[in-house]
MARLUM-876915 format. One record per residue (C-alpha): residue number from 1; residue in three letters; x, y, z. Coordinates in nm, 3 decimals, padded with zeros to 5 digits. Each point is the difference from the previous one (the first is absolute). Layout:
N
zanu = NUM; vexdren = ALA; c1 = X; c2 = Y; c3 = Z
...
This chain:
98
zanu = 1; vexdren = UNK; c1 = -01.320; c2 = -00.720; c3 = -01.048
zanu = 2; vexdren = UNK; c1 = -00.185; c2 = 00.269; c3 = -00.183
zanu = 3; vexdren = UNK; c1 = 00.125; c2 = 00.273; c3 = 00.234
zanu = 4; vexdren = UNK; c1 = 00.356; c2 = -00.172; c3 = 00.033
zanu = 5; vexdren = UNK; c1 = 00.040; c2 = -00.018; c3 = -00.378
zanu = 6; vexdren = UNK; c1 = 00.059; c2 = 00.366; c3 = -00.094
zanu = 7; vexdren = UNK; c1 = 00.243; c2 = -00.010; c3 = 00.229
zanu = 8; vexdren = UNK; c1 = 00.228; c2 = -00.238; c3 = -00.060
zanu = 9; vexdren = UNK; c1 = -00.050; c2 = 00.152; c3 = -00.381
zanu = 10; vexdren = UNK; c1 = 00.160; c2 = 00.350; c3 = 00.150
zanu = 11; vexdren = UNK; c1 = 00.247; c2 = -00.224; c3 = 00.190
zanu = 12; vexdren = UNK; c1 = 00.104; c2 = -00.120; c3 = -00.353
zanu = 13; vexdren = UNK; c1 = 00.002; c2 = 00.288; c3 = -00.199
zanu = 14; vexdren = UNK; c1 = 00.218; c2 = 00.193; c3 = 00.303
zanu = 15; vexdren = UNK; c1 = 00.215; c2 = -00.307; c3 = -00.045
zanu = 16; vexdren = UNK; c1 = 00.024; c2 = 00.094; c3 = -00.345
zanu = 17; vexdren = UNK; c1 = 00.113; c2 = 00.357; c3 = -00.007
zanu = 18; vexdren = UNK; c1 = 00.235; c2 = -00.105; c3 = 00.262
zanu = 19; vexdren = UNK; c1 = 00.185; c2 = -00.254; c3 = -00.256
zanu = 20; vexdren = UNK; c1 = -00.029; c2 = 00.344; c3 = -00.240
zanu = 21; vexdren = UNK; c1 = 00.153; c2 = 00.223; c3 = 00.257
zanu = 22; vexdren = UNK; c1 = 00.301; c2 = -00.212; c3 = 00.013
zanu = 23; vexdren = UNK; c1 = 00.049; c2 = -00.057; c3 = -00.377
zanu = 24; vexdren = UNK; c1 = -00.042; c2 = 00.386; c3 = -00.076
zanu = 25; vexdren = UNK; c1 = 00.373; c2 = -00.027; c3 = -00.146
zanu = 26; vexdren = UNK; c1 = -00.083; c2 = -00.246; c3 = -00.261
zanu = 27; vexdren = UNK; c1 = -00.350; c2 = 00.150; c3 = -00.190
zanu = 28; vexdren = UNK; c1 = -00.018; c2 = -00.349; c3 = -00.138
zanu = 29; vexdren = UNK; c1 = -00.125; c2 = -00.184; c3 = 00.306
zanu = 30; vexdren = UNK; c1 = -00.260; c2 = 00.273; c3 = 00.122
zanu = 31; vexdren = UNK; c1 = -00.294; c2 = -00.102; c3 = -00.237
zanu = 32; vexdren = UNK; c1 = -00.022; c2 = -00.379; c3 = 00.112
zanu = 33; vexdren = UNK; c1 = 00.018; c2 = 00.185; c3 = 00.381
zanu = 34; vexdren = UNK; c1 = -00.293; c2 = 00.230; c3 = -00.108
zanu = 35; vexdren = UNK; c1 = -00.149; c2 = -00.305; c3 = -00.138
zanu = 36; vexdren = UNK; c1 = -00.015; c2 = -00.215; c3 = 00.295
zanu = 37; vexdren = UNK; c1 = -00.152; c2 = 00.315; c3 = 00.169
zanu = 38; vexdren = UNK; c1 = -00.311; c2 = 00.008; c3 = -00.181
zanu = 39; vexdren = UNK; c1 = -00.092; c2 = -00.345; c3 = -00.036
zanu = 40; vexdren = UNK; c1 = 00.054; c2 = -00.021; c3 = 00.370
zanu = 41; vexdren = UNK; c1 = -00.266; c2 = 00.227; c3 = 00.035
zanu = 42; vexdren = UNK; c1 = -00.205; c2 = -00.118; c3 = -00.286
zanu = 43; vexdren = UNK; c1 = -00.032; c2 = -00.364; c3 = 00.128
zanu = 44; vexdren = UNK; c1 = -00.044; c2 = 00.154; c3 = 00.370
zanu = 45; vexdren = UNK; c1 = -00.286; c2 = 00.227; c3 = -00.073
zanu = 46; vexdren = UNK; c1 = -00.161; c2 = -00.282; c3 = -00.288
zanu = 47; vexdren = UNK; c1 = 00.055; c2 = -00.289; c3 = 00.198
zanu = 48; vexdren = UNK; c1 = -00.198; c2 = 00.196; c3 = 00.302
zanu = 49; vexdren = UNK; c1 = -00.275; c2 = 00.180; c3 = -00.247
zanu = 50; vexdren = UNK; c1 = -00.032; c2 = -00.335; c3 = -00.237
zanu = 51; vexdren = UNK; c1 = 00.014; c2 = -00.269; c3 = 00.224
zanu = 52; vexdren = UNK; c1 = 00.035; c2 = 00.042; c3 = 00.400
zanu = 53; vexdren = UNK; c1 = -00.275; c2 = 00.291; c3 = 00.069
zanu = 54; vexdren = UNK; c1 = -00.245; c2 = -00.183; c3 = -00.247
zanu = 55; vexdren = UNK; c1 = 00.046; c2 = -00.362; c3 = 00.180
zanu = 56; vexdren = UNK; c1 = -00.060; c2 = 00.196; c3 = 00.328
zanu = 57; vexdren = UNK; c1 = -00.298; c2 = 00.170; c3 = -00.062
zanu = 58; vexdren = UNK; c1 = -00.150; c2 = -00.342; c3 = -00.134
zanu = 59; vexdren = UNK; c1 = 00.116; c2 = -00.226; c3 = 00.330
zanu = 60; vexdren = UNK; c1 = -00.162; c2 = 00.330; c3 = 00.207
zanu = 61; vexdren = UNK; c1 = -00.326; c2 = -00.058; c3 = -00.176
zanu = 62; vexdren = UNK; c1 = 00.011; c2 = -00.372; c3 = 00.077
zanu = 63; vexdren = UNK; c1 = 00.057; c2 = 00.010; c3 = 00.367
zanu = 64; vexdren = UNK; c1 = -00.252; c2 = 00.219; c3 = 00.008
zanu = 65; vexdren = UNK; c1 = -00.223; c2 = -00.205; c3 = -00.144
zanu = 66; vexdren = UNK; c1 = 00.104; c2 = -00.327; c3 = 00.183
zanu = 67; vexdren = UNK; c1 = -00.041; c2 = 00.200; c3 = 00.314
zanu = 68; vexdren = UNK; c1 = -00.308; c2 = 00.123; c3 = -00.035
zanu = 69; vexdren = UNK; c1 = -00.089; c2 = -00.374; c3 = -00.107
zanu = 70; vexdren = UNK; c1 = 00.111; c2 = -00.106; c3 = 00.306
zanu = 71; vexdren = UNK; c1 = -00.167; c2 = 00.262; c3 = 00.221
zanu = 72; vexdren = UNK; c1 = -00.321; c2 = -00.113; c3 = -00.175
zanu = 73; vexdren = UNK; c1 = 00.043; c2 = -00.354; c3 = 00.085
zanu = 74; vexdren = UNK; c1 = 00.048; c2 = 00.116; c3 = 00.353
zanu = 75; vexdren = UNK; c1 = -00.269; c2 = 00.185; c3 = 00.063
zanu = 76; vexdren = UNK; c1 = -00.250; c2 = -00.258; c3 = -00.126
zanu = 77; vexdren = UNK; c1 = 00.136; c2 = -00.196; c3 = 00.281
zanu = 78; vexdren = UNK; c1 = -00.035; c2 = 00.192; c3 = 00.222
zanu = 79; vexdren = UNK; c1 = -00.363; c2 = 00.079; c3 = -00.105
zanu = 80; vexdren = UNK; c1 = -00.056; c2 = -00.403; c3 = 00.013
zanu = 81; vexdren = UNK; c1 = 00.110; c2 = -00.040; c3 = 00.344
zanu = 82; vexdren = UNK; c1 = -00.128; c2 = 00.301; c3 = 00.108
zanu = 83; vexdren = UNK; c1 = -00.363; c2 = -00.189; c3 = -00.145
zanu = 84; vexdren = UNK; c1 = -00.110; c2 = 00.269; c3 = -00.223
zanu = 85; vexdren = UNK; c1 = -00.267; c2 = 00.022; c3 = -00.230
zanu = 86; vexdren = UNK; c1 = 00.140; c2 = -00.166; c3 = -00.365
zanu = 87; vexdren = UNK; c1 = -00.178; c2 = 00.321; c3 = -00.175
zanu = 88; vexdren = UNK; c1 = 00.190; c2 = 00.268; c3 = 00.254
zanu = 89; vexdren = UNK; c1 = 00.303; c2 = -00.216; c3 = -00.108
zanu = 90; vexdren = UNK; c1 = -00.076; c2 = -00.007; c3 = -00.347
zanu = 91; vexdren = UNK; c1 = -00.045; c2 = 00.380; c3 = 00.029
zanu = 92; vexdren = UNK; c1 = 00.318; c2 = 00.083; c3 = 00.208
zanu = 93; vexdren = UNK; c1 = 00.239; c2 = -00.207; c3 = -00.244
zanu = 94; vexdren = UNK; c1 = -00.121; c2 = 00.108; c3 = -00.336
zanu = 95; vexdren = UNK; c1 = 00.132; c2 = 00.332; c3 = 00.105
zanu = 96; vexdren = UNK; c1 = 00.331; c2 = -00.114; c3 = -00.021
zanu = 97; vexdren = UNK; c1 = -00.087; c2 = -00.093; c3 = -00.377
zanu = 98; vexdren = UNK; c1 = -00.038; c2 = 00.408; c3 = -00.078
């Protein structure tokens, strides 16, 4: 949505100079035309800035932390049924912890 959001901003404000290009005639009705154009663009590039980009970088971190959780959990499993020594164990998963 972050990267989709400018977009449909642009879509909006060429939406909006369209409606002025076909009320040039009548001065009147190109300022709410011009209007729409901008906050088009406004809520396309804030919505993407303030809210989509921000919520994306904080699910990326928590993947990335739930996988590595995950990998951790394997591993010691693997060490365990392998029948490793609890101290090499100890050793191999605290260096997921760094």
């Amino acid at each position: 949505m972050g990267g989709y959001s400018p977009t449909i901003g642009i879509i909006g404000a060429v939406m909006g100079l369209i409606h002025v290009m076909n009320n040039l005639a009548d001065p009147s009705k190109l300022g709410p035309g011009i209007a729409v154009a901008f906050v088009a663009t406004i809520y396309g590039v804030g919505l993407a800035n303030l809210f989509f980009l921000p919520i994306a970088s904080k699910l990326k971190t928590l993947i990335a932390d739930k996988v590595q959780y995950q990998d951790m959990v394997v591993d010691g499993i693997i060490c365990i049924a392998e029948g490793e020594n609890p101290r090499n164990i100890e050793t191999k998963l605290q260096g997921y912890l760094r």
